[in-house]
Each structure stands twice: as C-alpha cells, then as structure tokens.
Backbone bond lengths (Angstrom), bond angles and torsions (degrees), N, CA, C in turn:
res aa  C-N    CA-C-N  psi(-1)  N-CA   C-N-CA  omega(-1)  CA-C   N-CA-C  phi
1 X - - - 1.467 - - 1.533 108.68 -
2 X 1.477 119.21 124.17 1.529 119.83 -172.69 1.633 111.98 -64.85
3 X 1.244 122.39 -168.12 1.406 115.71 173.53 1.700 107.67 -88.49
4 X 1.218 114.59 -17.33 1.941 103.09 -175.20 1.626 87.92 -80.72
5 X 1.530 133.21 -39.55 1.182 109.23 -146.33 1.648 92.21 -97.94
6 X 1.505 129.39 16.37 1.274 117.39 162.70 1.361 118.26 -106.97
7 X 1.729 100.06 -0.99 1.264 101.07 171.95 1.695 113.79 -72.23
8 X 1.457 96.00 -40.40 1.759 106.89 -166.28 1.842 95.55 -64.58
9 X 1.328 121.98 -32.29 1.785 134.04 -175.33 1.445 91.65 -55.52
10 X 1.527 127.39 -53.46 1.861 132.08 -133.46 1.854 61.82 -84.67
11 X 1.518 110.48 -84.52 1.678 94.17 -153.00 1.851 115.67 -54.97
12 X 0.993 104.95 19.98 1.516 83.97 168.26 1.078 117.65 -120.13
13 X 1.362 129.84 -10.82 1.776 150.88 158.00 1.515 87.22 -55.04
14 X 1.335 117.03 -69.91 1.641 112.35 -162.79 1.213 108.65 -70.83
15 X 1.605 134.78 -11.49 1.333 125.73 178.67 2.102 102.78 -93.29
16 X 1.087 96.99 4.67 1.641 113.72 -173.29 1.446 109.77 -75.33
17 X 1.916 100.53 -75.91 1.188 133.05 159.36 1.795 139.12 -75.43
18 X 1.192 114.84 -20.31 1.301 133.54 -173.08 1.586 133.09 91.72
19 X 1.929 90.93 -46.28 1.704 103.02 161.08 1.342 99.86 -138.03
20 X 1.459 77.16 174.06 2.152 90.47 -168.65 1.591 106.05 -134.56
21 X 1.334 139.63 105.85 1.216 114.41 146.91 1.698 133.73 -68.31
22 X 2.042 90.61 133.71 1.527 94.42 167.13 1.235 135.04 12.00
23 X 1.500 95.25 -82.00 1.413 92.82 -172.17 1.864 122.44 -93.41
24 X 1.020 111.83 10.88 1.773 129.99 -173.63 2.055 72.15 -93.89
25 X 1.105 136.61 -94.53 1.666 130.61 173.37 1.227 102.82 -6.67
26 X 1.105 127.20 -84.73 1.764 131.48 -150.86 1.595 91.14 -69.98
27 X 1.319 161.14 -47.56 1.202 142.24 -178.23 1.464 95.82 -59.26
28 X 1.117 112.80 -71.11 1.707 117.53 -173.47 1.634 116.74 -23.21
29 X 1.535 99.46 -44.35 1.374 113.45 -165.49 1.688 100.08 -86.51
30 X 1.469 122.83 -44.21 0.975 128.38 -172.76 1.578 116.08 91.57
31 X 1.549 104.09 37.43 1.554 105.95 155.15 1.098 111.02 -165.02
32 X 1.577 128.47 -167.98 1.851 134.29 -130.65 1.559 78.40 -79.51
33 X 1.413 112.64 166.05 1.063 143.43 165.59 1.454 109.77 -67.00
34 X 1.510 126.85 -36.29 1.458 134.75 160.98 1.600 126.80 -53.16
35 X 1.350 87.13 -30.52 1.910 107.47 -178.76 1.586 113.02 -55.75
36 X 2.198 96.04 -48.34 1.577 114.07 -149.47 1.454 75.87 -98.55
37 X 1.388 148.10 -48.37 1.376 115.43 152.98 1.293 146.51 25.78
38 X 1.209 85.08 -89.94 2.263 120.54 -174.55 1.390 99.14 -70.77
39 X 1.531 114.38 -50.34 1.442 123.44 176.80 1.661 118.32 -52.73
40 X 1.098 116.49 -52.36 1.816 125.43 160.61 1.467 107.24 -68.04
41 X 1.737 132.51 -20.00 1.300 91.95 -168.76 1.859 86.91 -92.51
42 X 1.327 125.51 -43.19 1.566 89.99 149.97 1.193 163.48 -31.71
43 X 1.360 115.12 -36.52 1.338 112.88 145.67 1.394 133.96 -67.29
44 X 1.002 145.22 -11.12 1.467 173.33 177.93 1.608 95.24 -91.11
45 X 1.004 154.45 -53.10 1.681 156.07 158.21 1.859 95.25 -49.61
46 X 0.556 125.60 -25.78 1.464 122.63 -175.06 1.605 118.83 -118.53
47 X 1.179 111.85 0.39 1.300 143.65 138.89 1.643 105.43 75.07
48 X 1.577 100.32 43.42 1.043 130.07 173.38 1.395 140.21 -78.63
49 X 1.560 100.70 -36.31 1.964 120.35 151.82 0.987 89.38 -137.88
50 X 1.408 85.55 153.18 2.039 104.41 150.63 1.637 120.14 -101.03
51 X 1.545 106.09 130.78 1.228 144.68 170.46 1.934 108.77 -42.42
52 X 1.215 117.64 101.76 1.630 104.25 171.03 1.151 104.69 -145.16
53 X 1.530 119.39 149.19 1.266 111.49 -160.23 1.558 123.48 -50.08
54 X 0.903 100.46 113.19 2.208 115.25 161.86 1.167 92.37 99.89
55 X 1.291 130.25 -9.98 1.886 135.49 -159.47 1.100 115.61 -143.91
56 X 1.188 125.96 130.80 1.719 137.95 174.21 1.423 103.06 -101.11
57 X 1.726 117.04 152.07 1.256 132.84 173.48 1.541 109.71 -130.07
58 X 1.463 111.72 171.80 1.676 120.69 161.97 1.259 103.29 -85.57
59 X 1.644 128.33 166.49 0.996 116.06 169.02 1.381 106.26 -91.56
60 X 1.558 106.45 -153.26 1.255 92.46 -157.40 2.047 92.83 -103.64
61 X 1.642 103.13 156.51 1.328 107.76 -172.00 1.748 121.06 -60.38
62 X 1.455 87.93 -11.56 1.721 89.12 -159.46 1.867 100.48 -95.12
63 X 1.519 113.82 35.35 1.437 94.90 -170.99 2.267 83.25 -161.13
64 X 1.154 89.90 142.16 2.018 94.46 -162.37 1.414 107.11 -42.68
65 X 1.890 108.45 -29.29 1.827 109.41 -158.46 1.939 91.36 -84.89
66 X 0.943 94.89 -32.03 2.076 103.17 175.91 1.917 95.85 -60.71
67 X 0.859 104.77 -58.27 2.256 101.12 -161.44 1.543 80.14 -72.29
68 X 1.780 148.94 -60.13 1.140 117.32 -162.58 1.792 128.44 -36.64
69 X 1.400 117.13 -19.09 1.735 113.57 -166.82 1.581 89.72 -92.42
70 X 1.338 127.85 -15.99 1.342 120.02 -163.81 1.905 104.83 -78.44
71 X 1.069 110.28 126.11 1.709 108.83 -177.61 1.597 113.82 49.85
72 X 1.265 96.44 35.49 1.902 101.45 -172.42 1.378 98.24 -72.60
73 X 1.193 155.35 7.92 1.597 142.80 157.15 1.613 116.84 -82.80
74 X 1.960 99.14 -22.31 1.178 108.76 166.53 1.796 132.42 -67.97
75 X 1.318 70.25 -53.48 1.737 87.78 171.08 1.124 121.15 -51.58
76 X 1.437 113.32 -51.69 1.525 127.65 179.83 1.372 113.47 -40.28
77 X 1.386 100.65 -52.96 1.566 107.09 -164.68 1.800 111.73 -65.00
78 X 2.164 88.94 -36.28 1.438 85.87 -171.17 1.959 99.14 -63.89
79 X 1.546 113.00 -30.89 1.360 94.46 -158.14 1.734 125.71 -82.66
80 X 1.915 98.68 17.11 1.145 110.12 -172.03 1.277 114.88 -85.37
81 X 1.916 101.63 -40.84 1.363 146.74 178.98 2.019 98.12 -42.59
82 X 1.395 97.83 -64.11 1.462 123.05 -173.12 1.769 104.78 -49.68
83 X 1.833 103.27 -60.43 1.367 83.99 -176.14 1.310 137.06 -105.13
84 X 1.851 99.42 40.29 1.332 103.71 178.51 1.875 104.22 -101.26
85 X 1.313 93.29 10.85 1.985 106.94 178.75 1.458 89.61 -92.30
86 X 1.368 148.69 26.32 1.059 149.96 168.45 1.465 141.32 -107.02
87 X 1.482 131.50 87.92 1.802 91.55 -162.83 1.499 108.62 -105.44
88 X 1.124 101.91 -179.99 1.604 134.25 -170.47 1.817 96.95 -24.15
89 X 1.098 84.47 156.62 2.172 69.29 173.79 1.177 162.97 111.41
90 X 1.850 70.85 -59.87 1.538 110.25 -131.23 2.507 90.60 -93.71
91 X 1.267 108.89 128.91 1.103 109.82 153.02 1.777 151.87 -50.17
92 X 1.530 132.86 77.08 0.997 116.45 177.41 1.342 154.80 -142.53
93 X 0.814 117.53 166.52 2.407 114.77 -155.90 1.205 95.83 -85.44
94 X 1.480 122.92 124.02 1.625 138.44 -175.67 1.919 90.42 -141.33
95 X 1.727 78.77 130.91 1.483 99.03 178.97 1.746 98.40 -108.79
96 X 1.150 128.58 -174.63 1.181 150.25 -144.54 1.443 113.01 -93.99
97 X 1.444 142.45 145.82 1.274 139.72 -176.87 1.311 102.18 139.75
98 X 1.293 94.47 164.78 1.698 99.96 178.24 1.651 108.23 -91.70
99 X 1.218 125.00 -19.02 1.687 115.69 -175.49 1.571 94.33 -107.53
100 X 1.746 126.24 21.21 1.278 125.71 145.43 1.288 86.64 -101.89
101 X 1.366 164.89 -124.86 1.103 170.21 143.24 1.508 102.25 81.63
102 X 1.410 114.64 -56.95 1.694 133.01 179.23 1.568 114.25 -60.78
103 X 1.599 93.68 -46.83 1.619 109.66 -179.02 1.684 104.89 -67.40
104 X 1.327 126.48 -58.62 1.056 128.34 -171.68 1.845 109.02 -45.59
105 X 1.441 111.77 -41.36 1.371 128.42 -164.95 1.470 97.11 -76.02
106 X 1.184 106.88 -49.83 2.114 109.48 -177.56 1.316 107.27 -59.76
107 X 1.807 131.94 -31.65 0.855 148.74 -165.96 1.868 111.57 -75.97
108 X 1.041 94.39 -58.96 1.813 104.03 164.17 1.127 118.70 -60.46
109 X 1.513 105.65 -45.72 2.119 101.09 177.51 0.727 98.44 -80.87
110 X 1.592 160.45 51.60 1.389 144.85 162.76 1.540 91.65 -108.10
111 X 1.695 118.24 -36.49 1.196 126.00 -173.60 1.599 126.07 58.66
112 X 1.519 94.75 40.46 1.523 102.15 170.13 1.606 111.86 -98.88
113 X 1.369 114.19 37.93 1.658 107.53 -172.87 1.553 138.01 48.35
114 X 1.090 107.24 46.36 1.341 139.92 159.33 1.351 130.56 -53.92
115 X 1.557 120.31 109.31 1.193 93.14 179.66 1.402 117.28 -140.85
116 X 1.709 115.71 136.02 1.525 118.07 -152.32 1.224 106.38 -85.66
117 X 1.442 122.68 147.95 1.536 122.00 154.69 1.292 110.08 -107.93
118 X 1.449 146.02 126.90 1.203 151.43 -164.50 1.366 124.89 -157.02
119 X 1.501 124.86 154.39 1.597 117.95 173.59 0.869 88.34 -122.44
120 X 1.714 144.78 46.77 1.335 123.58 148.42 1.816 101.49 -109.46
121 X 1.092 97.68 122.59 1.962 119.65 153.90 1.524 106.34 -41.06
122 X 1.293 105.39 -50.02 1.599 99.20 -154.82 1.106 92.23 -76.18
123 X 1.955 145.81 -28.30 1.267 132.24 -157.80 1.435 91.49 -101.84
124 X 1.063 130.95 -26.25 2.091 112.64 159.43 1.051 128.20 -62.46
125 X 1.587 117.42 -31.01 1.809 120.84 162.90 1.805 102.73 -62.05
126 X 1.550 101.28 -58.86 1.893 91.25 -165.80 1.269 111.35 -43.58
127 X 1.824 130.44 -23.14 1.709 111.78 -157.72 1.154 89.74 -114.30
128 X 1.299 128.26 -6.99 1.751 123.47 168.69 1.505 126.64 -32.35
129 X 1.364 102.90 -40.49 1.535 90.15 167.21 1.299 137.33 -100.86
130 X 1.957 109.41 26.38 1.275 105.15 -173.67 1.762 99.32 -100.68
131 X 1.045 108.48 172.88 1.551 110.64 174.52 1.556 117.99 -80.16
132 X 1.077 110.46 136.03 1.613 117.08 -164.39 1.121 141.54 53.23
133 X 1.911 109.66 43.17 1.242 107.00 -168.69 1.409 98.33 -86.79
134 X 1.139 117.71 176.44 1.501 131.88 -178.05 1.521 110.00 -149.48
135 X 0.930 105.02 111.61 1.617 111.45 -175.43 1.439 108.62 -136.87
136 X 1.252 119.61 131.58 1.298 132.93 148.96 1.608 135.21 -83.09
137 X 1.095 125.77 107.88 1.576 122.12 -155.69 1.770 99.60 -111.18
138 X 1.322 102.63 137.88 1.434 114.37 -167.35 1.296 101.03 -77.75
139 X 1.511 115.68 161.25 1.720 115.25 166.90 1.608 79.23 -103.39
140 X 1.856 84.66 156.73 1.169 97.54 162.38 1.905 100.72 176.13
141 X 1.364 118.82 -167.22 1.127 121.64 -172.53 2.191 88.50 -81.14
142 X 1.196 99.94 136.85 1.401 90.44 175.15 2.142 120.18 -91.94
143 X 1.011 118.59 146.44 1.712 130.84 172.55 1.504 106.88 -84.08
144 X 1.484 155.45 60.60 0.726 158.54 155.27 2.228 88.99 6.57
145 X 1.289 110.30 -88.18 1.483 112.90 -179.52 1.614 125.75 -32.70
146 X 1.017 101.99 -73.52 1.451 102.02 169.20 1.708 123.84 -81.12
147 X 0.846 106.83 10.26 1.863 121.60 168.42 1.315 101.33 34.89
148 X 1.643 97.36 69.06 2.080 120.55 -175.39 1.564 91.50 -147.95
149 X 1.451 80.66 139.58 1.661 106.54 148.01 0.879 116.46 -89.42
150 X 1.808 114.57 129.37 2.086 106.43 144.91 1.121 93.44 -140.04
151 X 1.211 86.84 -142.37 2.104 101.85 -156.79 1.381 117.00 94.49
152 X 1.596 131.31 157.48 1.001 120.78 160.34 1.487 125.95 -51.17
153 X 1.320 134.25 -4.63 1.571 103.38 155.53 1.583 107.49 -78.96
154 X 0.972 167.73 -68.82 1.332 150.43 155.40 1.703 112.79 2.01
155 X 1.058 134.16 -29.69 1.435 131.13 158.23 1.374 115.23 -80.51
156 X 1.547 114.46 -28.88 1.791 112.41 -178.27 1.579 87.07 -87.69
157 X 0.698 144.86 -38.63 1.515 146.16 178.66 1.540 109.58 -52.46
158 X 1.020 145.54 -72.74 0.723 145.64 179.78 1.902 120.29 -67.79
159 X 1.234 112.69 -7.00 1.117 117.40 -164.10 1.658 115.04 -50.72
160 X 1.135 103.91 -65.72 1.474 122.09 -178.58 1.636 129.79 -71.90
161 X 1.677 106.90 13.81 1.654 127.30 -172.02 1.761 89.27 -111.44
162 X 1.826 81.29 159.14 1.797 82.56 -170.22 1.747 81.16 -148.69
163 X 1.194 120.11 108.62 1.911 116.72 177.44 1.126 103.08 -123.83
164 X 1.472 132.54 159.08 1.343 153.30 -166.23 1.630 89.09 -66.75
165 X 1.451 108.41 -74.38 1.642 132.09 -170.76 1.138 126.15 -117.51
166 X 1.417 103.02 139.08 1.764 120.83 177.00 1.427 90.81 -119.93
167 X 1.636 99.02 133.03 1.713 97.25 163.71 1.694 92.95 -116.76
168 X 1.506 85.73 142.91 1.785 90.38 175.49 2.187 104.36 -133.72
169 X 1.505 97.22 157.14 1.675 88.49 162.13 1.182 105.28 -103.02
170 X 1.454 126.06 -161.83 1.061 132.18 172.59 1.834 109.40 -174.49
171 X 1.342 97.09 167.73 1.857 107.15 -149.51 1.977 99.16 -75.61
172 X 1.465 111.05 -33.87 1.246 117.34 -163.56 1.743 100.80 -171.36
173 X 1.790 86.55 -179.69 1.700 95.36 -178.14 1.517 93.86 -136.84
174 X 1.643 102.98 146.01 1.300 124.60 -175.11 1.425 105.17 -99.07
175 X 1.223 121.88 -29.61 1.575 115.78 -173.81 1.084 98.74 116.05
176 X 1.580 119.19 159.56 1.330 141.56 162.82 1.672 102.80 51.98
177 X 1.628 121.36 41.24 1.470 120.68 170.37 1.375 112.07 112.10
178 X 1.186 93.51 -33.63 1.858 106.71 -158.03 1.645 105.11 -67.40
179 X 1.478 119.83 136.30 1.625 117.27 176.58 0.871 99.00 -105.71
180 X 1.413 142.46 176.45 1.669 149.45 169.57 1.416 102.87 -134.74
181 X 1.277 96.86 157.54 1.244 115.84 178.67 2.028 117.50 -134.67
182 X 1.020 125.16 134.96 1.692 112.38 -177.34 1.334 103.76 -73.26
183 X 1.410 139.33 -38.98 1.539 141.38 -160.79 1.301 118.19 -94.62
184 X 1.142 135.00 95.58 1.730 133.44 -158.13 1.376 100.09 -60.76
185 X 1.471 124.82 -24.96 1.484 122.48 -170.86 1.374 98.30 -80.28
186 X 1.258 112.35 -58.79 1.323 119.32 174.06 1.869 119.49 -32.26
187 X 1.243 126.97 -46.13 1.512 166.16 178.78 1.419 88.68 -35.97
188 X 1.450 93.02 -77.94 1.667 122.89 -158.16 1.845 97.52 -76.29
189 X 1.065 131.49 -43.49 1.642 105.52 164.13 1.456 134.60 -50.95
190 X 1.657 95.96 -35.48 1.882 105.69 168.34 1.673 101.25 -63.70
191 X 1.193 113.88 -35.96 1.217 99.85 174.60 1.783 131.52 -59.90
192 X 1.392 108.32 -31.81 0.926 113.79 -157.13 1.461 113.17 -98.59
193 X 1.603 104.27 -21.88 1.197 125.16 153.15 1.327 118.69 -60.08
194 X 1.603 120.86 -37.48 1.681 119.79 -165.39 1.715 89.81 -74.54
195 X 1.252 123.74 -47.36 1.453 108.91 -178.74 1.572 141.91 -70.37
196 X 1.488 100.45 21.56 1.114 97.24 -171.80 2.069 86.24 -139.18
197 X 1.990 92.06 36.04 1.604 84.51 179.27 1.313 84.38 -135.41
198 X 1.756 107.11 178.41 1.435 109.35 159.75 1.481 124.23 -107.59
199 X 1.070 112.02 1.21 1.663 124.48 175.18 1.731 103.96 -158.36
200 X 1.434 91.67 149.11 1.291 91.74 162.35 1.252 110.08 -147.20
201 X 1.539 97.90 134.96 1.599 108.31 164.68 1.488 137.59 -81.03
202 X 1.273 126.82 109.37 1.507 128.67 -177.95 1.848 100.05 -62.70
203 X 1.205 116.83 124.41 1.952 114.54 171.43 1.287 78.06 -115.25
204 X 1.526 117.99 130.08 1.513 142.05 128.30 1.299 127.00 -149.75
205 X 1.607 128.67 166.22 1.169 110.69 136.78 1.134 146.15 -92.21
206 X 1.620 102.30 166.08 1.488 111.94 -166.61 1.709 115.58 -36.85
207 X 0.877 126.05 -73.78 1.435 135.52 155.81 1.692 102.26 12.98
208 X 1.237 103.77 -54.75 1.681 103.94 -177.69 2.148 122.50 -69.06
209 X 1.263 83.33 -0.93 1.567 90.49 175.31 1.220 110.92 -88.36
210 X 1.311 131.56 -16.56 1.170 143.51 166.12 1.330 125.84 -51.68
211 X 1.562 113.33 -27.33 1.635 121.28 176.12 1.124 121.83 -104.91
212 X 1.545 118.81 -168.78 1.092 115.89 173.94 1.689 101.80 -138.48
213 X 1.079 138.01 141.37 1.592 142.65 -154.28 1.945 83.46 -118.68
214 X 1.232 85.37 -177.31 1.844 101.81 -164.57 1.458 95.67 -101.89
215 X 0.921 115.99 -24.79 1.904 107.86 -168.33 1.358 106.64 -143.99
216 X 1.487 107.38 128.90 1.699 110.35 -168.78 1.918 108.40 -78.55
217 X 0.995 100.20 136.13 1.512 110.37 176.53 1.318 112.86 -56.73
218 X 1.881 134.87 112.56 1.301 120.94 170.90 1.308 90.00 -89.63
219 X 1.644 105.46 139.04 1.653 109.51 168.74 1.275 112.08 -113.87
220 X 1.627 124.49 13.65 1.249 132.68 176.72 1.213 129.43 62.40
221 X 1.371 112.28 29.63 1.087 136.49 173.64 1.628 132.78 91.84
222 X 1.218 90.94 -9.16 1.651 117.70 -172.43 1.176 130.20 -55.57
223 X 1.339 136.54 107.00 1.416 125.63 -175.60 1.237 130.40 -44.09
224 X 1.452 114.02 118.23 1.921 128.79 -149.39 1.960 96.92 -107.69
225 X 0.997 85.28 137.41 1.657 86.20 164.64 1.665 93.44 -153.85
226 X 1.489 107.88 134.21 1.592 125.40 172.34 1.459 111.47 -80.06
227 X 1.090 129.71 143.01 1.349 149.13 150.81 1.282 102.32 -96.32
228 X 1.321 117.82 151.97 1.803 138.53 -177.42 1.198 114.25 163.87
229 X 1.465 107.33 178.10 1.496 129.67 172.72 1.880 111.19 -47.37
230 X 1.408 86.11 149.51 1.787 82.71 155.54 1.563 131.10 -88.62
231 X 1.437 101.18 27.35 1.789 113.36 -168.70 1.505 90.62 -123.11
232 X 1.615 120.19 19.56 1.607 115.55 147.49 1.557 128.26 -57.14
233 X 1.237 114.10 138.04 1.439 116.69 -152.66 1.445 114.77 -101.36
234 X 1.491 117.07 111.85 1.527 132.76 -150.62 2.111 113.88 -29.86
235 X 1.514 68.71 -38.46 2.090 86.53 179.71 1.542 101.13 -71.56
236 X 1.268 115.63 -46.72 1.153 104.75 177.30 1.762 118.50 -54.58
237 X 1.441 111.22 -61.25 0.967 99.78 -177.60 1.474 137.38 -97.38
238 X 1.471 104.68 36.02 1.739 136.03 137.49 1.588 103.29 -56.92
239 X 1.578 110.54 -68.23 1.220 117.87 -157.85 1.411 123.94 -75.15
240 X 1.223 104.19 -3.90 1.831 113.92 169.64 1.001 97.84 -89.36
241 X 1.419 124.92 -40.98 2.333 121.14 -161.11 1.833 72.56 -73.21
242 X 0.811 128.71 -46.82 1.893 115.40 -139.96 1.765 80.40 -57.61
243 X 1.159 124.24 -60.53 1.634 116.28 -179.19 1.621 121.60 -65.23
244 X 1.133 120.79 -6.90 1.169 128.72 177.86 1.629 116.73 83.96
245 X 1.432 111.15 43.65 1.424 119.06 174.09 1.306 100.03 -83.27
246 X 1.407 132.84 169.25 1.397 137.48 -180.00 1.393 98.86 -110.76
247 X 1.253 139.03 151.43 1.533 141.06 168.20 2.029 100.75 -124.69
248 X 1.385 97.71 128.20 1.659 99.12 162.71 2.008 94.13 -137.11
249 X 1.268 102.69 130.68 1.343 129.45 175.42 1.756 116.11 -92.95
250 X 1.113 111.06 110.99 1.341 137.20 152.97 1.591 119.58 -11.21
C-alpha cells in the first residue's frame, strides 16, 4: 500500500473508531510501527490527526482542522478540481471551510504566485508554511470557532477590491440555487465578498446537498458554478442547471 493510499486507510480507521493505537494501525496496515509513525507525524504537520502518546486521533468535528480528515480524499480531489480554475498570478477571495481550506493549500503549493484574499485565520495559518504564500487577511470582528472574520469591517475591507473569483463552502442547499449557511454573520461576509467578485464558486461535497442551513446565501447575483464530488445527485444536478448554476465534478 503506497503512502497517499495509507494515508486515506489511517484517516478512515480513525474516522471508524475515533482513536487508533500505533500498533493496532501498523498490523491493520501491514507495516513497522516506525512506518505508521512517519505516516501520522505527517499527517499531524498538516493538521490532519492529533498525535497522543502511542495513539493518534481526528480532531474534533466542530473546528475547520477537525472536518479537514473527514472525507479528505474527497475534498482533495474537489480542492484540486477548484484550483486548477485558477491561473498563475491570478488574484483570489476564499471564504472559510475545509474543502476551501484544501483548495487554498493546493493553490500555494502549486507555486504559481497566487494570491488569496480571505477572512479565514485558519486558511492563513494552513499555507504559512509553504514558500511564497501571499495572503491577504480581512479585518473584521473575529469567530474564535470558525477562525472568520465578519462584521462590517469585512465589508469596509473589502470595499475597494474587484477579483474575477471568490470560492466559498457552505453548510447546506435550499433548492432552486440557494446555499445556506448556519451563522448570519458568517452569511453576510459571503455576501459581501460575492460583491466585490465576478463569479463565485461554491467548493463542497456532495453530501452537503442533503441539508438545509439556517440562512440562505446572498451571492449577489453572481454567476455560481459548484465544484464537488462525483456522488452529486442526478436531481440535484437537474435542479442547479434548471437555475443556471454550473456543476464541474471532481
């Protein structure tokens, strides 16, 4: 088994069970206990499990670095998908999530000079340690939880920027176009961000069409096209073309 496809094995044992000892992994996996090691302390740099003695965990779901291990082969793909709609250069507004989180990170290691504008904290720490990231970080009132700015400084902030693309996630789908979001503050920064873009891209997975979030996403009218899985659901994606959303699959 190579190292990507024992990476995707370690998080899915631990997304199975919750924790794993060492060596219960390395039988499972079928190598040294030194191997599954190196393999967690990489994942753990990428802040993918946490490290505890003799035993690795997920983090926890309720915080962006916790949901990144969850369907992370999914994400990946979607967030590869996402930042190859990008070129060299090229300027852009990324809102908060973990399969923006992925994108932002694929986006910096590609190292074509990229440079993000964002109110998420957590996606300026994740690319911090690659070489030449460039990020612009919004003021705003800070979310301790979701490691976002909003508030109206996030609207004066952004006021005077004009970018092709904002990629944003979002909590659920309402139907007929509409995204949701649970955090009204949260809501209203995608908003404020979508108007000062010319498209915006929704990154999630499919899985998230399944709900319904508390507050509908205004995207300001902007022409939306989703990125996701290929386990998008045929009705569903009838019901985005019928409004004229764009769909590209992973």
């Amino acid at each position: 088994m190579g190292m990507g496809r024992r990476d995707a094995r370690i998080l899915e044992l631990l997304g199975e069970r919750g924790r794993c000892d060492v060596s219960v992994l390395a039988e499972e996996l079928g190598v040294s206990q030194v191997t599954v090691r190196k393999d967690l302390d990489s994942l753990a740099e990428r802040r993918l499990v946490r490290r505890v003695h003799g035993h690795a965990e997920l983090g926890s779901p309720d915080d962006v670095a916790g949901r990144l291990a969850y369907h992370y082969e999914a994400k990946l793909a979607i967030a590869r998908r996402a930042a190859g709609l990008v070129a060299a250069g090229e300027t852009v507004m990324v809102e908060s999530g973990s399969c923006c989180a992925l994108f932002a990170r694929e986006l910096v290691a590609a190292g074509r000079g990229v440079t993000l504008i964002t109110n998420s904290a957590f996606i300026a720490a994740y690319v911090r340690d690659l070489p030449g990231a460039r990020v612009v970080l919004l003021a705003g009132n800070y979310q301790p939880d979701a490691q976002v700015t909003v508030g109206p400084l996030v609207r004066a902030s952004v006021a005077g920027l004009a970018v092709d693309k904002l990629f944003v996630g979002t909590d659920g789908y309402a139907g007929s176009g509409v995204f949701t979001n649970e955090d009204p503050l949260r809501a209203q920064a995608v908003h404020d961000m979508a108007e000062r873009a010319a498209r915006v891209y929704v990154v999630t997975e499919s899985e998230k069409f399944g709900r319904r979030g508390l507050m509908p996403l205004d995207l300001a009218g902007r022409p939306v096209t989703v990125v996701t899985d290929d386990a998008l659901a045929a009705g569903t994606a009838a019901d985005l073309a019928a409004v004229g959303v764009g769909v590209l699959r992973a």
